[in-house]
C-alpha positions in Angstrom: -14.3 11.0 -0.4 -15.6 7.3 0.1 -19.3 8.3 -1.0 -17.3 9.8 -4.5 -15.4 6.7 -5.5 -18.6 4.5 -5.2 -20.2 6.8 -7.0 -17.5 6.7 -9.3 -17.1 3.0 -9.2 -21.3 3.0 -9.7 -20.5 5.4 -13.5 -18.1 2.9 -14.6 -19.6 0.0 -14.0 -22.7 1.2 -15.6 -20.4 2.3 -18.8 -19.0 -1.2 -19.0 -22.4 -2.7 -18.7 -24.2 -0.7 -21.2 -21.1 -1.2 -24.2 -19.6 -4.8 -23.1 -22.8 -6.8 -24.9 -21.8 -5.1 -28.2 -18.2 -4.9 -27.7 -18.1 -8.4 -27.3 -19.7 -9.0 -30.6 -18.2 -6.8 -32.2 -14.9 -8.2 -31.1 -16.1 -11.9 -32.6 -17.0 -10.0 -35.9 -13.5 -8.9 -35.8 -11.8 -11.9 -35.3 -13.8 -13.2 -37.6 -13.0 -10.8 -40.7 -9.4 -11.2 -39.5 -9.1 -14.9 -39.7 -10.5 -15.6 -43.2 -9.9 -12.0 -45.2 -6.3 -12.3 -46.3 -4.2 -9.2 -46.8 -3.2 -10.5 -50.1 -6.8 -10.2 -51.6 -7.0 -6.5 -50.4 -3.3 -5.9 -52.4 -4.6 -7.0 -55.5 -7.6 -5.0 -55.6 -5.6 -1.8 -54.8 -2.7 -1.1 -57.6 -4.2 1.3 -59.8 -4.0 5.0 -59.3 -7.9 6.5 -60.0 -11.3 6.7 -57.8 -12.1 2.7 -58.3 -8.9 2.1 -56.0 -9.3 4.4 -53.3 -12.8 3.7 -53.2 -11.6 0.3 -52.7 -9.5 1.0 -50.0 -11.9 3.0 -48.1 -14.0 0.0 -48.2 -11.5 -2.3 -47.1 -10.7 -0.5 -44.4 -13.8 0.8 -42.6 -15.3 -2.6 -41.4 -11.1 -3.6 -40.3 -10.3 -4.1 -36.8 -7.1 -2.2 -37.1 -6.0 1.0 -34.7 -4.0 3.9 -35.8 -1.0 2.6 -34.6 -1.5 -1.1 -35.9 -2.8 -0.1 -39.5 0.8 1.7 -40.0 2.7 -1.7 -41.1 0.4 -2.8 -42.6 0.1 0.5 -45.3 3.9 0.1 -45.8 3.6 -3.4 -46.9 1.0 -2.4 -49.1 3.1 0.6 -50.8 5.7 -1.3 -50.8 3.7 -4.5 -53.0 2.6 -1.3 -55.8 -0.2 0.4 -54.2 -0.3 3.5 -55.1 -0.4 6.6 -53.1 -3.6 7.4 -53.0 -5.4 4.4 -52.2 -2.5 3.9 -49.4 -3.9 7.5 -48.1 -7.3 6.3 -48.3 -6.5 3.0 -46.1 -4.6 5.0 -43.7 -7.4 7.5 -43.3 -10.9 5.4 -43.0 -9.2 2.1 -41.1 -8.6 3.8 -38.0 -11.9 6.1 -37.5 -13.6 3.0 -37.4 -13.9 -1.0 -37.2 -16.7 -3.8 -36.4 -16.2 -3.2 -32.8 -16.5 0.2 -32.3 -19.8 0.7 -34.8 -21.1 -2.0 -32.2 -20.2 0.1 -29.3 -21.4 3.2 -31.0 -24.8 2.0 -32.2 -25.4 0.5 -28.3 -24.1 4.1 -26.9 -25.3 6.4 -29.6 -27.9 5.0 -31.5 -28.7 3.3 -35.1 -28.5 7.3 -36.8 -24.7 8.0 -35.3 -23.8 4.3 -35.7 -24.5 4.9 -39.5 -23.4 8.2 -40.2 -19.8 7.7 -38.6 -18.6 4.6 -41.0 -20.1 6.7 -43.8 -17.5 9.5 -43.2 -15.0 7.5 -42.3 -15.5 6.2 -45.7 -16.0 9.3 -47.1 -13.1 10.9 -45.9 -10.8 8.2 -46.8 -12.1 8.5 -50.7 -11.4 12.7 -50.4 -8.2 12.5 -49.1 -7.1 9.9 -50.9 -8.4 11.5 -54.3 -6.6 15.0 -53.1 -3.4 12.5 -52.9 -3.3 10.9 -55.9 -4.6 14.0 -57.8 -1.6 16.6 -55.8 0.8 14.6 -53.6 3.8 13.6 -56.1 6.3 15.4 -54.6 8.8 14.5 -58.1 9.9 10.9 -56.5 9.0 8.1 -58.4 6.0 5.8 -57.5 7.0 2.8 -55.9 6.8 -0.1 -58.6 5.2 -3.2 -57.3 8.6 -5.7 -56.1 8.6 -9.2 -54.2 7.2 -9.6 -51.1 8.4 -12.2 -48.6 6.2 -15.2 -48.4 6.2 -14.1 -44.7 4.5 -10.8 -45.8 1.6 -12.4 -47.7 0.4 -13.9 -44.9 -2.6 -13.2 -42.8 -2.5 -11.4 -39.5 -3.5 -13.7 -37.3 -1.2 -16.8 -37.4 -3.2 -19.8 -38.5 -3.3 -23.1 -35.5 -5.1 -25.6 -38.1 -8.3 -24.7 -36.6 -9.7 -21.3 -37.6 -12.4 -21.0 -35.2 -10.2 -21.3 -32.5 -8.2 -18.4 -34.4 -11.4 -16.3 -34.5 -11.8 -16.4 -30.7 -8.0 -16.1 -29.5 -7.7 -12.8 -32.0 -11.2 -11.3 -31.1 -11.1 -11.9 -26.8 -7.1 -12.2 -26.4 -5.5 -10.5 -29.3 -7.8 -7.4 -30.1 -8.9 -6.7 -26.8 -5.4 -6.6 -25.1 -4.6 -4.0 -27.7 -7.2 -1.9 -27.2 -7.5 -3.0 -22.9 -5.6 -0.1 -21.5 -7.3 2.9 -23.7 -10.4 0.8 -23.1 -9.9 1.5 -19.2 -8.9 4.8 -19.6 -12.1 5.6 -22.1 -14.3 4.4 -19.8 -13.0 6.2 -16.5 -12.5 9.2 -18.2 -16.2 9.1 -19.4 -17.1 8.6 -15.8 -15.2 11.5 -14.3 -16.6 13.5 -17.2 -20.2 12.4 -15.8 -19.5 13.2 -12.6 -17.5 16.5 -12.7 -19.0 18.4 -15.7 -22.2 20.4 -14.9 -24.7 19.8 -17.3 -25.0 21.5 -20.0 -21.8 23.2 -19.5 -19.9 23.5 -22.7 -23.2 25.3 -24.3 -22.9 27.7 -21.8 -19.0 28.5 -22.5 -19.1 27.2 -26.1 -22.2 27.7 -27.4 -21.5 28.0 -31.1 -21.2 24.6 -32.7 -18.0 25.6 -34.9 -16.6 26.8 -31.4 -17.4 23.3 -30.0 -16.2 21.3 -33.1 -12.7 23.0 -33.2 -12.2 22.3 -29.5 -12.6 18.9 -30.2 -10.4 19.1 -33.1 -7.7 20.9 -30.7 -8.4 18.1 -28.3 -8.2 14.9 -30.3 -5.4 16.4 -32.6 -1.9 15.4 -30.4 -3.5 12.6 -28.3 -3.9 9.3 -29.4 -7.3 7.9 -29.4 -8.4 4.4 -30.0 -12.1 4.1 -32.3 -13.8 2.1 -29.4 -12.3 3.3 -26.4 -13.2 7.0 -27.5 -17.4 6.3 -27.9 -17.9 6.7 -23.7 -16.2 10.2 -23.8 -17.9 11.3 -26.8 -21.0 10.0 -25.0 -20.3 11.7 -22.0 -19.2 14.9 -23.8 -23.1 14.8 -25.4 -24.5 14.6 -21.9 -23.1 17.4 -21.4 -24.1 19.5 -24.2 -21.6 18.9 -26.9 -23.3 18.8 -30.2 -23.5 15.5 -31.3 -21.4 16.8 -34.6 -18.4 18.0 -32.5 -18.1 14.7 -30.6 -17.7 13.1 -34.0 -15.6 15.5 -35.1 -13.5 14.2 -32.0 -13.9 10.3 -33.1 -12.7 11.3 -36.6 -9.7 13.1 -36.1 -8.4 11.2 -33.1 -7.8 7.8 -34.0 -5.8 9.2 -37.4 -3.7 12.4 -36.5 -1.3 11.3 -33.9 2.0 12.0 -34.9 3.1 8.4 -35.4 0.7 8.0 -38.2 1.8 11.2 -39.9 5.4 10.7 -39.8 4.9 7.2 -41.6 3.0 8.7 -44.0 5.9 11.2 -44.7 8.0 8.5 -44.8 6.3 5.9 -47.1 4.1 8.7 -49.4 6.3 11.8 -49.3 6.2 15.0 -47.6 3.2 16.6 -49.7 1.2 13.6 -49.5 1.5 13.7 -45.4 0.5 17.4 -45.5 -2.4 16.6 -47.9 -3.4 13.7 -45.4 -3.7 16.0 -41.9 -5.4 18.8 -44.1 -7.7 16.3 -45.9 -8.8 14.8 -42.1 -9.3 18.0 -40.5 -11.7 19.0 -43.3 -13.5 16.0 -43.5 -13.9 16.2 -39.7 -15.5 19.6 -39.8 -17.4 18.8 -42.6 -19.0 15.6 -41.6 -19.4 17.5 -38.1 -21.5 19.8 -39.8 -23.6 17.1 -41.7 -24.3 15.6 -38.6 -25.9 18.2 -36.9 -27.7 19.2 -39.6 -29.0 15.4 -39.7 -29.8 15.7 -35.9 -32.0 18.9 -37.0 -34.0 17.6 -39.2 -34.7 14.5 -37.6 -35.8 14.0 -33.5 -33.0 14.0 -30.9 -35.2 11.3 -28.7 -32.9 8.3 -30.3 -30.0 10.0 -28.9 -30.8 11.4 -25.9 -32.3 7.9 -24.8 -29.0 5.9 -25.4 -26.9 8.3 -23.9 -29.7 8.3 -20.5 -29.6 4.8 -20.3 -29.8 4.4 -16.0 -30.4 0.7 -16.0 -28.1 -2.4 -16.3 -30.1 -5.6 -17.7 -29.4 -9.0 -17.2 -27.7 -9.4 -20.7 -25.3 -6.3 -19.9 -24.6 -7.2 -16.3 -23.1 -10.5 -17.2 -21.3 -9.1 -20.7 -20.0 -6.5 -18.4 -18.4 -9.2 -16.2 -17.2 -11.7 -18.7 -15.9 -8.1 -20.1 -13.5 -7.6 -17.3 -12.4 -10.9 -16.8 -11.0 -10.8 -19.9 -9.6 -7.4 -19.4 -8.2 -8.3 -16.2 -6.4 -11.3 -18.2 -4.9 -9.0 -20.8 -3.5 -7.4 -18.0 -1.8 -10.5 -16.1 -1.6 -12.4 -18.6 1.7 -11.8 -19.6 3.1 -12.9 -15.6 1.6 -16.3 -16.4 3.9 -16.6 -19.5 6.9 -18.9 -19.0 9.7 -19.9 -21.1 13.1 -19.0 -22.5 13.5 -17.1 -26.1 17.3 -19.0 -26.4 17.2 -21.2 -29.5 19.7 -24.0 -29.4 22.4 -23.9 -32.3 21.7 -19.9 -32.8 23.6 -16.6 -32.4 20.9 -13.5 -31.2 21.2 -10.0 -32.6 19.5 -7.4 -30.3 17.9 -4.1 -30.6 14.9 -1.7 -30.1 12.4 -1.3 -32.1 10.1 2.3 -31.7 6.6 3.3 -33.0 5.3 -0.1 -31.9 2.1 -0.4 -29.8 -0.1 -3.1 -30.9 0.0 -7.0 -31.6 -0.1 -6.1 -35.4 2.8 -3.8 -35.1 5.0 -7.1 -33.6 3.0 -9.7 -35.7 4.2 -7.5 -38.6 8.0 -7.0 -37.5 8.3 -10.8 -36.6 6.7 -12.2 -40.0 9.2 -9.6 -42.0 12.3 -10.3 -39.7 12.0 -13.9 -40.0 12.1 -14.4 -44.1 15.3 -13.3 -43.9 17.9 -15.4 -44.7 19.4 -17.8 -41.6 16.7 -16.8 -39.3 15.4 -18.9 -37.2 13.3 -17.3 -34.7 12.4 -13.7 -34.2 10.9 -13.0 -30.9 9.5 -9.2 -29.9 8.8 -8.0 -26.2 6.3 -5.4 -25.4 5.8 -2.6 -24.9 9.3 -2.5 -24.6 10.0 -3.1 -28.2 13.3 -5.1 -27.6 13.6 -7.6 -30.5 15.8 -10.8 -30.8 16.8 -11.9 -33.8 17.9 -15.7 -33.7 20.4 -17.0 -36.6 21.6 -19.7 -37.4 25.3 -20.3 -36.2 28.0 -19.0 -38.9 25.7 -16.4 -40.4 26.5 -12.6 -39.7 23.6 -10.2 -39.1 23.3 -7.9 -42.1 22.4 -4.6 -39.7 21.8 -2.2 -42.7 18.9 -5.1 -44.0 17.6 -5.6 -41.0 17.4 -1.5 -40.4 15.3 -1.5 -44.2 13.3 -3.8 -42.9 12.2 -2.0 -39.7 12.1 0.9 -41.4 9.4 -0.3 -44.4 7.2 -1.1 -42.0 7.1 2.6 -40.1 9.3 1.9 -37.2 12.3 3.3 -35.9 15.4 1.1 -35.0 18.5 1.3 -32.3 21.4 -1.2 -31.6 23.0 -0.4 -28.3 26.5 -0.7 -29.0 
């Protein structure tokens, strides 16, 4: 038993190692594209119903550091300012599949041919679903025409300090990574009991058929929620042990977008044909770019591949990202006991409730920036992963519960007072 947790210990420190150097790039790229590309500029650009919008969209969306729980409030505010349904789709599909941090990861994992081919269709399958819903998924409501957004809405993700720099590095090694910290962990474990456990070359021997493999995957990925980076060390482990390289894909596209958070909003802010057009429009992309991929992989040498994912080694570089790596993980995790201070605002009156379908700092950066340009507010402050929100007014001024509920609700979340 002792001799199989230091060998498990060994697995996962050698995962760490071999993605923390990229990660950790590809977190400052983040922060970076977070700090100085305001929302406001993508809204413009994404009004118009037609292939030049969802294209646009797509775009947008692949290189954003937003999961599949954190890009949800963000697509309502973006209906809600007159984008229409299919470039909304489009967002909603190709943001989550991918981001600067996870093509990192996957080019250091999987090499420079999967690093390439999976923002492509990400890309791809944005611009065919969202074509399918602009083209099919008016359900006979009427499109959303474009109304005021609160100054609060308009505002970038990342609250500015004066000094954007500064901004860059708290969102990339505090903000980002203690969003995606715990299915980080549970990647990288996960890949290292996979390693350990699986014979190789197992799931050829029960799965050999590559359309048996890919819908697997698909069964796998469908009702759990997985994050784009945290997913490359099982899809890399899942190669080692014969997976086709086009059915781990398969399970990095359909992961990060069909948990049922992300398809209930899309009910709710697109309509109930759009949402079906969504999930059908990401399973067949996933099968289809699974398909491309393999065929890629046939026509050119596996030797790229098979040398990332047989990586033994830990250099110099990756042995000291892998540690700076932790630390930060193990502050995302304590960080929060270290945090002192009272929410009670002098002079104000607190309305409580709990907020659902939150997960992420951009799900409570989002619910405290549309909370707080309501009128009398003076402070909105939101616990998690609890989702109990306080809503601080002003003394004399009554909580109007049904606005507050709209408000929750336009972003995708779900909303109880306890009476």
């Amino acid at each position: 038993m002792t001799e199989f947790f230091r060998s498990c210990f060994s697995e996962i420190w050698l995962i760490t190692c071999q993605m923390a150097p990229s990660l950790l790039f590809g977190f400052l790229f983040a922060g970076i594209l977070s700090v100085f590309v305001a929302p406001e500029y993508i809204r413009k650009h994404l009004g118009n119903k037609g292939f030049i919008s969802v294209l646009k969209a797509s775009i947008f969306g692949v290189p954003l550091p937003l999961c599949s729980c954190g890009v949800l409030p963000v697509a309502a505010l973006l209906r809600k300012s007159g984008a229409s349904r299919g470039s909304v789709s489009s967002f909603l599909i190709s943001t989550p599949q991918t981001g600067v941090d996870s093509i990192m990861v996957t080019y250091a994992m999987l090499g420079p041919v999967f690093a390439v081919f999976r923002p492509l269709a990400a890309l791809v399958s944005g611009v065919f679903g969202g074509m399918l819903t602009d083209y099919f998924g008016n359900d006979g409501t009427e499109d959303i025409k474009k109304t005021e957004i609160l100054p609060s809405e308009t505002e970038d993700i990342v609250p500015a300090s004066g000094n954007r720099v500064i901004e860059v590095f708290r969102y990339a090694y505090i903000t980002l990574l203690g969003d995606i910290a715990r299915p980080l962990v549970a990647g990288i474990v996960i890949a290292a009991l996979i390693s350990m456990l699986v014979p190789r070359e197992w799931f050829n021997t029960v799965l050999p058929s590559d359309f048996l493999q890919m819908l697997m995957m698909l069964l796998l990925s469908l009702p759990m929620y997985v994050c784009a980076t945290a997913s490359v060390p099982i899809a890399v482990a899942l190669i080692a042990k014969g997976v086709s390289p086009g059915a781990a894909l398969v399970f990095l596209m359909a992961g990060p977008v069909t948990n049922a958070a992300a398809v209930a909003t899309v009910w709710k802010i697109l309509g109930k044909r759009s949402a079906i057009i969504y999930f059908l429009s990401i399973v067949t992309a996933a099968l289809a770019s699974g398909f491309a991929l393999n065929f890629l992989y046939d026509l050119v040498p596996r030797a790229d591949l098979a040398a990332h994912i047989h990586q033994d080694g830990i250099s110099l570089t990756g042995g000291l990202s892998g540690i700076l790596l932790s630390v930060l993980i193990l502050y995302s995790f304590c960080g929060r006991f270290f945090k002192a201070g009272k929410n009670d605002v002098p002079g104000t009156d607190f309305f409580e409730m709990t907020v659902g379908g939150m997960t992420c700092s951009h799900c409570k950066s989002s619910l405290e920036k549309v909370l707080s340009g309501m009128n009398g507010v003076e402070k909105v402050v939101v616990e998690m992963p609890s989702g109990i929100t306080r809503i601080f007014f002003r003394k004399g001024i009554l909580p109007d519960t049904e606005l507050i509920r709209k408000n929750v609700e336009s972003l995708g979340f779900s909303m109880n007072v306890e009476k």
